[in-house]
CHARMM internal coordinates of N, CA and C (Angstrom, degrees):
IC EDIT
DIST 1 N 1 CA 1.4309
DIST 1 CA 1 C 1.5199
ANGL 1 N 1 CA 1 C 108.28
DIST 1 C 2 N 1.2406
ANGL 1 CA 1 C 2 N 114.32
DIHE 1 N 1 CA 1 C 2 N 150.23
DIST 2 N 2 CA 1.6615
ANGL 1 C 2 N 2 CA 125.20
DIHE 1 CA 1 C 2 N 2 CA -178.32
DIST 2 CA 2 C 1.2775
ANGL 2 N 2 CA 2 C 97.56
DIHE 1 C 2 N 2 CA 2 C -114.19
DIST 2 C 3 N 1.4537
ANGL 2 CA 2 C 3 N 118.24
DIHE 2 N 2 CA 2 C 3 N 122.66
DIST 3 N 3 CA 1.6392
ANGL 2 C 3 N 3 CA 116.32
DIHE 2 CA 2 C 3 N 3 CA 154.37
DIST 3 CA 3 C 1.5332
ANGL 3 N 3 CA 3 C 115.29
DIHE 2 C 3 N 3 CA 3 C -87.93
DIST 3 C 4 N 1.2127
ANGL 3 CA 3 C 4 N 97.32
DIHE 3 N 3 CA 3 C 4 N 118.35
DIST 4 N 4 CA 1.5100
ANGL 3 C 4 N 4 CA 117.18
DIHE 3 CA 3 C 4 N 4 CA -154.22
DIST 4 CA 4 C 1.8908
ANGL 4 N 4 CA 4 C 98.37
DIHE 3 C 4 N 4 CA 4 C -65.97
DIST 4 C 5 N 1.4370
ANGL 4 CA 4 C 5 N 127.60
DIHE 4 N 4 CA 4 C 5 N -12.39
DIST 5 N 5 CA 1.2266
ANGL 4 C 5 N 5 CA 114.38
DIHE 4 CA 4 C 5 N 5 CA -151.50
DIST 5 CA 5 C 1.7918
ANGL 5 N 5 CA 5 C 97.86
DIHE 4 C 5 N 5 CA 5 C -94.05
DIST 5 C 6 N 1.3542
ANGL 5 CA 5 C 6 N 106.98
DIHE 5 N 5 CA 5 C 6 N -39.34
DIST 6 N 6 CA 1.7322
ANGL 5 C 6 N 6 CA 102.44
DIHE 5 CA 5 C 6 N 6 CA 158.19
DIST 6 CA 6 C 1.8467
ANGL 6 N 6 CA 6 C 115.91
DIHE 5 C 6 N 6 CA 6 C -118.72
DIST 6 C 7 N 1.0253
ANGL 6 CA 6 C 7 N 105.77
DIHE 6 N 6 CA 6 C 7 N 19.43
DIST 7 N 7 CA 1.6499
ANGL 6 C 7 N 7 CA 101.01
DIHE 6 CA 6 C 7 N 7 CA 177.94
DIST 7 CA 7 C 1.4709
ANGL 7 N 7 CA 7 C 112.78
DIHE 6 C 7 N 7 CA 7 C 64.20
DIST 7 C 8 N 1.0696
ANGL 7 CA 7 C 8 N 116.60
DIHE 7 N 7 CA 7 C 8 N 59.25
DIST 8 N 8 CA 1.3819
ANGL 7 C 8 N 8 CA 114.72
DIHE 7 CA 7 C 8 N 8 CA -165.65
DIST 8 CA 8 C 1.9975
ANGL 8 N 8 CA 8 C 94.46
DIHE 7 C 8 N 8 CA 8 C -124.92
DIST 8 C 9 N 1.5194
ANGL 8 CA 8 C 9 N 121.63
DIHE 8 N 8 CA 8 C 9 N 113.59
DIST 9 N 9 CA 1.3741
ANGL 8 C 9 N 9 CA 106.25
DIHE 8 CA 8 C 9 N 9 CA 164.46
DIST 9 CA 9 C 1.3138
ANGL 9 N 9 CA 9 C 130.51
DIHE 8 C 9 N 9 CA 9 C -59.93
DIST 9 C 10 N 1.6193
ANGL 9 CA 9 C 10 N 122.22
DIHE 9 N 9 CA 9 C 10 N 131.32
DIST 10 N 10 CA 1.2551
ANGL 9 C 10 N 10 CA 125.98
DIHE 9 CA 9 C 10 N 10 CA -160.22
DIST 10 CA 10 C 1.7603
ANGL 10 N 10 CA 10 C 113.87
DIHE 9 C 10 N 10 CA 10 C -137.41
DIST 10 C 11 N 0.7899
ANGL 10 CA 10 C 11 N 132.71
DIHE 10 N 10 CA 10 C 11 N 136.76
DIST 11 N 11 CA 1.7056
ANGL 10 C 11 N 11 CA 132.87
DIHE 10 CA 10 C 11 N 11 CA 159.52
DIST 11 CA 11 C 0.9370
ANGL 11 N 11 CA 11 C 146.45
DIHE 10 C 11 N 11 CA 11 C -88.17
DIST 11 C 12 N 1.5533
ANGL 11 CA 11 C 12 N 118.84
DIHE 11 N 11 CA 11 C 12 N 91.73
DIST 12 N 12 CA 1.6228
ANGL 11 C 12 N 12 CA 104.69
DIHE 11 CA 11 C 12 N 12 CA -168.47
DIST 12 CA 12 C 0.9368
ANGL 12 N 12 CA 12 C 121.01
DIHE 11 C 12 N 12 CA 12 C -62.54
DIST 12 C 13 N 1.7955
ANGL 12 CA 12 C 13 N 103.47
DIHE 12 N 12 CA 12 C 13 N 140.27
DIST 13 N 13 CA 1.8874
ANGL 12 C 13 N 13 CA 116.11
DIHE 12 CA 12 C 13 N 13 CA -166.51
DIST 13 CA 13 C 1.8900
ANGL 13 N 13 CA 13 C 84.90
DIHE 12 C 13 N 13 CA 13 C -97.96
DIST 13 C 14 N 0.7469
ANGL 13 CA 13 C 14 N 115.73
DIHE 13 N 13 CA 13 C 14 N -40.70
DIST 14 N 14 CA 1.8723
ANGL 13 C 14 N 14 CA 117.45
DIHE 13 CA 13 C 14 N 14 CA -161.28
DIST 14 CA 14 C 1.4391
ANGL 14 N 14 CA 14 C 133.94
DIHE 13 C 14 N 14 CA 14 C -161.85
DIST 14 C 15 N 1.4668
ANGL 14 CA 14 C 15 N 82.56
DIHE 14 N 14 CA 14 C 15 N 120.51
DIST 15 N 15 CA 1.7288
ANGL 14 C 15 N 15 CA 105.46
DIHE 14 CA 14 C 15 N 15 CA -163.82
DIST 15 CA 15 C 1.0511
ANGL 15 N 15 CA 15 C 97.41
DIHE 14 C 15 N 15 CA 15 C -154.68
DIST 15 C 16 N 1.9677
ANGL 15 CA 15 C 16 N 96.26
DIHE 15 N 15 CA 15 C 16 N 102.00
DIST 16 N 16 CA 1.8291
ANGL 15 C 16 N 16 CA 99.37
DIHE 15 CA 15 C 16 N 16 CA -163.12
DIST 16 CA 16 C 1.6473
ANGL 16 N 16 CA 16 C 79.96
DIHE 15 C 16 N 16 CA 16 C -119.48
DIST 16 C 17 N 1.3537
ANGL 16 CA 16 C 17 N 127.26
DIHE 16 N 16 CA 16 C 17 N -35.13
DIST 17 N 17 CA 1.4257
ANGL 16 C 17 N 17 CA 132.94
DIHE 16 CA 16 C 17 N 17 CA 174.63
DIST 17 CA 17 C 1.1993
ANGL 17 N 17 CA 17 C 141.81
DIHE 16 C 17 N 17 CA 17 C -77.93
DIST 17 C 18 N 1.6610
ANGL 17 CA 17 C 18 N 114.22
DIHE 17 N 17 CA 17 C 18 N 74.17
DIST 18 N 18 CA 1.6685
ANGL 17 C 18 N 18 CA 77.52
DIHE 17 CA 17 C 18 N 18 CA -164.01
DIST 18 CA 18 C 1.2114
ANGL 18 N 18 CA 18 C 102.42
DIHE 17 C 18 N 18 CA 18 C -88.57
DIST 18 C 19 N 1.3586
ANGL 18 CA 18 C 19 N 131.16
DIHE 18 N 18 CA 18 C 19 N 52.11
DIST 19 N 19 CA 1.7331
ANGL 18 C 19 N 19 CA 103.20
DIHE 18 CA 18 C 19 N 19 CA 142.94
DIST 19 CA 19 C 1.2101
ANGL 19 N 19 CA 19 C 132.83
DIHE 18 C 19 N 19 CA 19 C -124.07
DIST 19 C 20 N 1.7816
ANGL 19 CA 19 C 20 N 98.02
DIHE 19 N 19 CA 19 C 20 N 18.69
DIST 20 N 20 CA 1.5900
ANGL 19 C 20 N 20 CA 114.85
DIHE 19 CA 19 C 20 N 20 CA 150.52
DIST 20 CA 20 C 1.4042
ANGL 20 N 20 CA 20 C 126.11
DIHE 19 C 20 N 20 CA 20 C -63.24
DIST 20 C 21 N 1.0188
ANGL 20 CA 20 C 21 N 124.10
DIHE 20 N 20 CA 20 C 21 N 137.69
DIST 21 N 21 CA 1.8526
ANGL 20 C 21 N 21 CA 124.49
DIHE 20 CA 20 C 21 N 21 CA 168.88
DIST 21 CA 21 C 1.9272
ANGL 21 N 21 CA 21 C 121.98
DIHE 20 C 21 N 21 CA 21 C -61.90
DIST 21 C 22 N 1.3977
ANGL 21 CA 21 C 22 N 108.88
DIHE 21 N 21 CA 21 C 22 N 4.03
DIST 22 N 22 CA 1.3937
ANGL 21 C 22 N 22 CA 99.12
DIHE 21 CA 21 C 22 N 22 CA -163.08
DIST 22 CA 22 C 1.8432
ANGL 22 N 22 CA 22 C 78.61
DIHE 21 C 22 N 22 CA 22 C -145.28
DIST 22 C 23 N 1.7039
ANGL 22 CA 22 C 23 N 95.93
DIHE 22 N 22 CA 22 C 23 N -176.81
DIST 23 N 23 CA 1.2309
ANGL 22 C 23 N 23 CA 118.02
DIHE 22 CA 22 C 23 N 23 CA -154.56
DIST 23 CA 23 C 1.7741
ANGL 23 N 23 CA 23 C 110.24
DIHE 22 C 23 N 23 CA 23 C -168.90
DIST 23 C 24 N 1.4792
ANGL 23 CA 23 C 24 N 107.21
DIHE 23 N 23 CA 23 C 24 N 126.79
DIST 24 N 24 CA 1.8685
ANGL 23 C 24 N 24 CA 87.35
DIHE 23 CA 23 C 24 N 24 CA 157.74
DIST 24 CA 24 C 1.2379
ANGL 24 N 24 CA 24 C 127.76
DIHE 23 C 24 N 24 CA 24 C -101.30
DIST 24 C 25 N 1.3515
ANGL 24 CA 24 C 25 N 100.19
DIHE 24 N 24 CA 24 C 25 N 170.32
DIST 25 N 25 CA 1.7519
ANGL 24 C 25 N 25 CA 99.31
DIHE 24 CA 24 C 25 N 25 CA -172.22
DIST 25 CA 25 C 1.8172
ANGL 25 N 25 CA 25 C 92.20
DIHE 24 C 25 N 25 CA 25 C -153.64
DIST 25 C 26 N 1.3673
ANGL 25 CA 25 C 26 N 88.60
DIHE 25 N 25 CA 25 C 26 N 148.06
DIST 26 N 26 CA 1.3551
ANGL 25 C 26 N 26 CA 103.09
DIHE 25 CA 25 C 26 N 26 CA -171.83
DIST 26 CA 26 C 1.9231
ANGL 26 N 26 CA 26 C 103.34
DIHE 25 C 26 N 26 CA 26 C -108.33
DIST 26 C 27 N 1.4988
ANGL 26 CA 26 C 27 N 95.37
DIHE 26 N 26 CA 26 C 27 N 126.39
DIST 27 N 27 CA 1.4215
ANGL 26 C 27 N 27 CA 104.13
DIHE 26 CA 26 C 27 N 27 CA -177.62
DIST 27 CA 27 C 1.2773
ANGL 27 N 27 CA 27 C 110.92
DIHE 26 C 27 N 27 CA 27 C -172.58
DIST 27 C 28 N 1.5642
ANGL 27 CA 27 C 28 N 98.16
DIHE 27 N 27 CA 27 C 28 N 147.15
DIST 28 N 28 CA 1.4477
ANGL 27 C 28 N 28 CA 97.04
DIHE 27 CA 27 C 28 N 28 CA -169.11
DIST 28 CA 28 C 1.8328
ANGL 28 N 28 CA 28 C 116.94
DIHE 27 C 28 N 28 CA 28 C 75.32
DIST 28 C 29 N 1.2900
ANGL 28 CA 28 C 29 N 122.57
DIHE 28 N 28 CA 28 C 29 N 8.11
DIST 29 N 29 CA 1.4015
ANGL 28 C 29 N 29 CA 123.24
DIHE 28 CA 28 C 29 N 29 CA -175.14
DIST 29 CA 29 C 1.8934
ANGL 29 N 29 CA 29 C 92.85
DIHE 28 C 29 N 29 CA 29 C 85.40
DIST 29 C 30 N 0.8861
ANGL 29 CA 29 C 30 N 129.64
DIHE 29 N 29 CA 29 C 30 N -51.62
DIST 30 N 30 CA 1.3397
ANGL 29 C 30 N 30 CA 116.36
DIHE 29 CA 29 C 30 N 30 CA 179.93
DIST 30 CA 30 C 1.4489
ANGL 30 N 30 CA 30 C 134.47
DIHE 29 C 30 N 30 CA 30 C -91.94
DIST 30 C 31 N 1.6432
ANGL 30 CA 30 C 31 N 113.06
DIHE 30 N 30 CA 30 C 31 N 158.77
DIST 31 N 31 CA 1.7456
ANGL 30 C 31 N 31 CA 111.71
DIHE 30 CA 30 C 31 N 31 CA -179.57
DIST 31 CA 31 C 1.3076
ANGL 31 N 31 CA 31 C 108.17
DIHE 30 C 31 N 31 CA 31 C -87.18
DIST 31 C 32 N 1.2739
ANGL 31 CA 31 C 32 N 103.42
DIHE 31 N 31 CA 31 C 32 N 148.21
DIST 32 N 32 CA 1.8616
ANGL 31 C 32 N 32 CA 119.90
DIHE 31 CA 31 C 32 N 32 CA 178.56
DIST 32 CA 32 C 1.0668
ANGL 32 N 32 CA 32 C 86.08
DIHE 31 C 32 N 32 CA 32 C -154.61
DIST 32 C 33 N 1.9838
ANGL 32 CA 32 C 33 N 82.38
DIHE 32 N 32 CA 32 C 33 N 160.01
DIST 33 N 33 CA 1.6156
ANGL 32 C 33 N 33 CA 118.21
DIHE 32 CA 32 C 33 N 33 CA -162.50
DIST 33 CA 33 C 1.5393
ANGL 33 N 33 CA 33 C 76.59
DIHE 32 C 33 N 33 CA 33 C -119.94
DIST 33 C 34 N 1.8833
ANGL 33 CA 33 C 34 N 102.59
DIHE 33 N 33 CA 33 C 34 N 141.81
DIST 34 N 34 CA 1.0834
ANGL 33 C 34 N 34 CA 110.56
DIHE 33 CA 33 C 34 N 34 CA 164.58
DIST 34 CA 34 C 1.5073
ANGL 34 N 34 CA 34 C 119.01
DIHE 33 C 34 N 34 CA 34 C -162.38
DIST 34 C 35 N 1.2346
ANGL 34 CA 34 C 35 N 117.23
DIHE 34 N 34 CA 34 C 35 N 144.99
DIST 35 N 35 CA 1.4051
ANGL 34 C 35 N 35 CA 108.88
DIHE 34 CA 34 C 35 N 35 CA -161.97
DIST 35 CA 35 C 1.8106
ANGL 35 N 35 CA 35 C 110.74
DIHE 34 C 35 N 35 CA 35 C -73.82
DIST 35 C 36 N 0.9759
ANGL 35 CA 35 C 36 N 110.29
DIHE 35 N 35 CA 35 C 36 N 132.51
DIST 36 N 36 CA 1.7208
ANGL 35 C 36 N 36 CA 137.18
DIHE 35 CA 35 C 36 N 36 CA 160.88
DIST 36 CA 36 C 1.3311
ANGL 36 N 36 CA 36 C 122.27
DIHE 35 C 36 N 36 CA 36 C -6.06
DIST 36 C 37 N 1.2312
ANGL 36 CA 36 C 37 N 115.81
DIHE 36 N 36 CA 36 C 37 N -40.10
DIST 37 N 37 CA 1.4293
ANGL 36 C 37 N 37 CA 153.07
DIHE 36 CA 36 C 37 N 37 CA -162.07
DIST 37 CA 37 C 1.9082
ANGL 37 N 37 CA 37 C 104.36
DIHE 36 C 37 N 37 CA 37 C -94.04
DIST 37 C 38 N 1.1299
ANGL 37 CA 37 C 38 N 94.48
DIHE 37 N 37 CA 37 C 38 N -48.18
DIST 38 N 38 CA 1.5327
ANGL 37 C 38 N 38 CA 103.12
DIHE 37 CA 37 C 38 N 38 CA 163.77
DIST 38 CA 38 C 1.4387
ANGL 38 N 38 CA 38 C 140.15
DIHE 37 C 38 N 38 CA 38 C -61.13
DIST 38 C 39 N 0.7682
ANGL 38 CA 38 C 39 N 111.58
DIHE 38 N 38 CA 38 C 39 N -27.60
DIST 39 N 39 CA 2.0506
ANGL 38 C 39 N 39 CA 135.08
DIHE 38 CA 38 C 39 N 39 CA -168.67
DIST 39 CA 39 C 1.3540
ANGL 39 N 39 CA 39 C 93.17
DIHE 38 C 39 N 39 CA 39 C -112.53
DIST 39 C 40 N 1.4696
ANGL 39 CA 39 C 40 N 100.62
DIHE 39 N 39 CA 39 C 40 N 127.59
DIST 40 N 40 CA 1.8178
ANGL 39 C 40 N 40 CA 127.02
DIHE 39 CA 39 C 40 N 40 CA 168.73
DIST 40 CA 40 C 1.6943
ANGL 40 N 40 CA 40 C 97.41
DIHE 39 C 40 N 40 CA 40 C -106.58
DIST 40 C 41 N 1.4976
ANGL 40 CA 40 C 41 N 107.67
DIHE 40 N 40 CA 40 C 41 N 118.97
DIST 41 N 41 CA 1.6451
ANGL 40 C 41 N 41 CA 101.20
DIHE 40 CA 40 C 41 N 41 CA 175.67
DIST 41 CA 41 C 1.5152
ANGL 41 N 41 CA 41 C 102.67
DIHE 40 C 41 N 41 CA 41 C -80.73
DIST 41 C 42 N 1.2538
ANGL 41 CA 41 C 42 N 108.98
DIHE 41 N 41 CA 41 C 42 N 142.89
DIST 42 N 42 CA 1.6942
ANGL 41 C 42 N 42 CA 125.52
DIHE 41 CA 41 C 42 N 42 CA -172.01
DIST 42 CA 42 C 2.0913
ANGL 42 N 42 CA 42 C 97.77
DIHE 41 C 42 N 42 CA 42 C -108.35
DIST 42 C 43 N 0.8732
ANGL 42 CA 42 C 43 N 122.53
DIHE 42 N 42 CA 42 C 43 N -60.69
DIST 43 N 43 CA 1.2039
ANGL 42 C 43 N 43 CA 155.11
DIHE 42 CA 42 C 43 N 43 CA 172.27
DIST 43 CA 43 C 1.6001
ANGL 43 N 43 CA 43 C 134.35
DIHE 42 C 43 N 43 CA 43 C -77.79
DIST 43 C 44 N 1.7262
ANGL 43 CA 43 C 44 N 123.01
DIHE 43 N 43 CA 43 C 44 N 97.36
DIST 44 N 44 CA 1.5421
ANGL 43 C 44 N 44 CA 64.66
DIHE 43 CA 43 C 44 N 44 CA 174.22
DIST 44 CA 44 C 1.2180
ANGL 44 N 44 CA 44 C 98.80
DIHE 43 C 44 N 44 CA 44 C -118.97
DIST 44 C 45 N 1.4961
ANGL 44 CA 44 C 45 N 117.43
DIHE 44 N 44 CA 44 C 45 N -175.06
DIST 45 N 45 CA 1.0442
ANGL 44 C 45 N 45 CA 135.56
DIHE 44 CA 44 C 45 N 45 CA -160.15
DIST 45 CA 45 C 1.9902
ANGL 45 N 45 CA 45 C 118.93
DIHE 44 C 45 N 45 CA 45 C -56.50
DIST 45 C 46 N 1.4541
ANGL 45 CA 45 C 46 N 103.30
DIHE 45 N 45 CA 45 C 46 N -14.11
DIST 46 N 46 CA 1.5154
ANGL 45 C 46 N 46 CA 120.04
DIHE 45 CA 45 C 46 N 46 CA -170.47
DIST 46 CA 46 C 1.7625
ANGL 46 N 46 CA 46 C 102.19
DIHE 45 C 46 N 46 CA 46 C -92.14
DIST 46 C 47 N 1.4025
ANGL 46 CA 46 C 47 N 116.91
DIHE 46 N 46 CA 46 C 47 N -5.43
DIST 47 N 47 CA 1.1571
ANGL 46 C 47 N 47 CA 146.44
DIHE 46 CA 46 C 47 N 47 CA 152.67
DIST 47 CA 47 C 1.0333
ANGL 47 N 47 CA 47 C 139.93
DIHE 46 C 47 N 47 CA 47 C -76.79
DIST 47 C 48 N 1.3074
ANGL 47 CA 47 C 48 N 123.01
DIHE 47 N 47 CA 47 C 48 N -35.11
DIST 48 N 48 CA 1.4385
ANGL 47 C 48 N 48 CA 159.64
DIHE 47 CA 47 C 48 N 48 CA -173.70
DIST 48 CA 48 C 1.6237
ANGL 48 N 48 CA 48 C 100.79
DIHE 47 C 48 N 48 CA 48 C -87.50
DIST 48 C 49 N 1.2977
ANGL 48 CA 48 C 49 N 101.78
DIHE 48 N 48 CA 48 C 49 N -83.32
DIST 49 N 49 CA 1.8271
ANGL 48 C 49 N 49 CA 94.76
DIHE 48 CA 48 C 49 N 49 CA -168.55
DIST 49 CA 49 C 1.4411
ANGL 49 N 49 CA 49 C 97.95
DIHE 48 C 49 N 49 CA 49 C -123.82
DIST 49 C 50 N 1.6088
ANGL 49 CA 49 C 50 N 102.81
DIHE 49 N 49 CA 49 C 50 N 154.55
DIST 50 N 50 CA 1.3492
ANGL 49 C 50 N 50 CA 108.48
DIHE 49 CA 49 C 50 N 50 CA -153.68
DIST 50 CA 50 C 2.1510
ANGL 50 N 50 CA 50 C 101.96
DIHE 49 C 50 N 50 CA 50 C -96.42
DIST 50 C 51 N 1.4167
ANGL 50 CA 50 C 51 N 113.75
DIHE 50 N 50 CA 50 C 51 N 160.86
DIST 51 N 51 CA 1.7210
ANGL 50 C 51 N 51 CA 89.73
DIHE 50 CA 50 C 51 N 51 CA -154.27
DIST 51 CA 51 C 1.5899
ANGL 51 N 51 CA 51 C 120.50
DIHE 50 C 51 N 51 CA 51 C -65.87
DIST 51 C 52 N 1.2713
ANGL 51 CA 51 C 52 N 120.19
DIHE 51 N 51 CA 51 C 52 N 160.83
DIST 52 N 52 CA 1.1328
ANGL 51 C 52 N 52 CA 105.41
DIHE 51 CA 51 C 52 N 52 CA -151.94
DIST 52 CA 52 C 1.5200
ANGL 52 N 52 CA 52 C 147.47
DIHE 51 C 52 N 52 CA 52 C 96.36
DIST 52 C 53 N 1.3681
ANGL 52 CA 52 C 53 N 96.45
DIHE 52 N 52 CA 52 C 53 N -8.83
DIST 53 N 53 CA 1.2501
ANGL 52 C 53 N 53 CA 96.28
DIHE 52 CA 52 C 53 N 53 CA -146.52
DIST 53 CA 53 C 2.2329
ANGL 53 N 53 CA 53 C 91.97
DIHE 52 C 53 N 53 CA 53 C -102.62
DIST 53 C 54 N 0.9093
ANGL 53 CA 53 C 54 N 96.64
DIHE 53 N 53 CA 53 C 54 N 134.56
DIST 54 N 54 CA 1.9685
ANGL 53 C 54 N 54 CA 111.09
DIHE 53 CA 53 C 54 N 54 CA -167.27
DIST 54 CA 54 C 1.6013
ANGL 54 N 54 CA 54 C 98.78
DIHE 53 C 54 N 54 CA 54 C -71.57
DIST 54 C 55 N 1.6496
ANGL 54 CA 54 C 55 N 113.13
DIHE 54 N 54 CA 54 C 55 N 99.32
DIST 55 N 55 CA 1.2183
ANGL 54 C 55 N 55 CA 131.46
DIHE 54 CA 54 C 55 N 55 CA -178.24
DIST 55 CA 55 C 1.6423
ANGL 55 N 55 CA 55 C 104.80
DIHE 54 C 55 N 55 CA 55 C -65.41
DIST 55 C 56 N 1.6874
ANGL 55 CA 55 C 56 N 110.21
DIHE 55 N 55 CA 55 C 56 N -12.36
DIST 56 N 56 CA 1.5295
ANGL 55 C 56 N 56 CA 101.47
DIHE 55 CA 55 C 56 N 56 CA -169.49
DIST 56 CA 56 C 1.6784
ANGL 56 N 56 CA 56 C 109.85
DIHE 55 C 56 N 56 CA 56 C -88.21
DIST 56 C 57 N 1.3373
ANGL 56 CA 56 C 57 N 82.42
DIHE 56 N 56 CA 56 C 57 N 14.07
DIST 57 N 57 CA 1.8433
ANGL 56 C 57 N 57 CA 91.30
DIHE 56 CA 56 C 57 N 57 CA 167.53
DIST 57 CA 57 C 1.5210
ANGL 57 N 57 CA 57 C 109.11
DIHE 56 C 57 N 57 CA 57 C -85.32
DIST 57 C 58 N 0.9379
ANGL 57 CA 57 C 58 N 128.99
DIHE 57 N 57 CA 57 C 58 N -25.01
DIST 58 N 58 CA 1.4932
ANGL 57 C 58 N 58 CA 126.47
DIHE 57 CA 57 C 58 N 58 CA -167.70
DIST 58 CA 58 C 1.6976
ANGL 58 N 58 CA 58 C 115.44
DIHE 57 C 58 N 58 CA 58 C -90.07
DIST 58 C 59 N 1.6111
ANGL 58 CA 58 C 59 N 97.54
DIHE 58 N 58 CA 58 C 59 N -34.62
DIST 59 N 59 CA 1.6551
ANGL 58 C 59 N 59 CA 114.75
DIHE 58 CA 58 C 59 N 59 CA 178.87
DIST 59 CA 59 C 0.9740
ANGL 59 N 59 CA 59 C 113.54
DIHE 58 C 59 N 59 CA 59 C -95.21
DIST 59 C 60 N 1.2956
ANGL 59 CA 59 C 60 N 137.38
DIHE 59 N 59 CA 59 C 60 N -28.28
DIST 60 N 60 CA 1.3244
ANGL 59 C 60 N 60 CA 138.64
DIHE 59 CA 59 C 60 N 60 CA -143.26
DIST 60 CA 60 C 1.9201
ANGL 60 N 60 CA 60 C 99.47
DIHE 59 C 60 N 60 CA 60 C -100.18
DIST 60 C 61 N 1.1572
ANGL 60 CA 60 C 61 N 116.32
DIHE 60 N 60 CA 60 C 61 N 171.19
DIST 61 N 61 CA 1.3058
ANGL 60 C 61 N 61 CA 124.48
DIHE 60 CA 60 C 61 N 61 CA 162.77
DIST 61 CA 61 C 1.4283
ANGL 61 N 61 CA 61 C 104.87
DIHE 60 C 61 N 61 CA 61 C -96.80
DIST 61 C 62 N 1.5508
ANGL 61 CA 61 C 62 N 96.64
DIHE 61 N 61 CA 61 C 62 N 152.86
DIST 62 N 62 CA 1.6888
ANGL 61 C 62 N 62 CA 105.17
DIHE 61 CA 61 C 62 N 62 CA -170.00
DIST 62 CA 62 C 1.6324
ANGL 62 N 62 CA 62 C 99.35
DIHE 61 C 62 N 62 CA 62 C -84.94
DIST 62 C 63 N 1.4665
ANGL 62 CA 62 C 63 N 124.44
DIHE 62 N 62 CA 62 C 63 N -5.54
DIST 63 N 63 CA 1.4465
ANGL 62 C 63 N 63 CA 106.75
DIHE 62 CA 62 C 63 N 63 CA -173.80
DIST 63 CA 63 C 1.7273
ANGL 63 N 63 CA 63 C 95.96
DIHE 62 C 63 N 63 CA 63 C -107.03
DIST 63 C 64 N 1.5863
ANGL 63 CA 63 C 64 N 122.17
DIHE 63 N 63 CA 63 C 64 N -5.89
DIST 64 N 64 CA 1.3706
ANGL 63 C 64 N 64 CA 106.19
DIHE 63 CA 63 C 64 N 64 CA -176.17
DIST 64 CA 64 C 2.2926
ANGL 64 N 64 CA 64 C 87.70
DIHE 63 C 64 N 64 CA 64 C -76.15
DIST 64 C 65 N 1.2621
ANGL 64 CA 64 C 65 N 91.20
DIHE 64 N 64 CA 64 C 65 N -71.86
DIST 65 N 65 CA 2.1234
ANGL 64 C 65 N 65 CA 96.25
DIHE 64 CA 64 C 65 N 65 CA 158.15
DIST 65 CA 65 C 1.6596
ANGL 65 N 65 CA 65 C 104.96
DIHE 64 C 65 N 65 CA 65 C 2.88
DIST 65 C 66 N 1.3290
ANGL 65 CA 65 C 66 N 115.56
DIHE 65 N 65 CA 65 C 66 N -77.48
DIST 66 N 66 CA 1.4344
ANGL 65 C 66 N 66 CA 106.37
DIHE 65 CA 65 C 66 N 66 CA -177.76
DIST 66 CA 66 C 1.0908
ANGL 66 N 66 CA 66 C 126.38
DIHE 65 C 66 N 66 CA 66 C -91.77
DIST 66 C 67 N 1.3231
ANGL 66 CA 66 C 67 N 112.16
DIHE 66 N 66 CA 66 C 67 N 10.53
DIST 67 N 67 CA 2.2005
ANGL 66 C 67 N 67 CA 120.43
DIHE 66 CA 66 C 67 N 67 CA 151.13
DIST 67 CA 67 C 1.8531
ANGL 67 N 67 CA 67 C 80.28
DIHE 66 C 67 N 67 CA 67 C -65.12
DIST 67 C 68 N 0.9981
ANGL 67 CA 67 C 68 N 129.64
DIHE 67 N 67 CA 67 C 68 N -104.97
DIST 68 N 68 CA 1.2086
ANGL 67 C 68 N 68 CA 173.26
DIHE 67 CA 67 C 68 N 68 CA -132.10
DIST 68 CA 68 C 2.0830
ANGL 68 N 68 CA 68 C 87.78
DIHE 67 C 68 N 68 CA 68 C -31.17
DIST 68 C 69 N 1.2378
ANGL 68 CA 68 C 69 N 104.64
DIHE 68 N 68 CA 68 C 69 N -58.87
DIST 69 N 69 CA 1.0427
ANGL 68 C 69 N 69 CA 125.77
DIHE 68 CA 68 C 69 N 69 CA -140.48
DIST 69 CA 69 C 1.9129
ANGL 69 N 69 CA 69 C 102.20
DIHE 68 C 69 N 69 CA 69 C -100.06
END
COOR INIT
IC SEED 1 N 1 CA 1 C
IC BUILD
């Protein structure tokens, strides 16, 4: 995903609502809220990772991962 307001590539972490106006996205190491209206999807996600594939690799910390695991 592109956040259209500085062109910066970004990943949405969460979009459980859609009938909220905003969204987070993880970029830059950090989460932001940003409105809907803003972000051009470049990608999508059915592109991105193949099915199946454990998104808590991307968010997660690798040492909570090896509590877990």
């Amino acid at each position: 995903m592109l956040v259209k307001t500085n062109h910066t590539p970004a990943l949405i972490f969460k979009d459980e609502d859609e009938m909220q106006d905003t969204l987070l996205i993880s970029q830059d190491d950090e989460i932001k809220e940003v409105l809907k209206k803003r972000i051009e999807l470049i990608t999508p996600a059915t592109e991105l990772y193949p099915a199946g594939y454990n998104l808590d690799n991307l968010f997660g910390k690798y040492s909570d991962r090896k509590k877990r695991a």
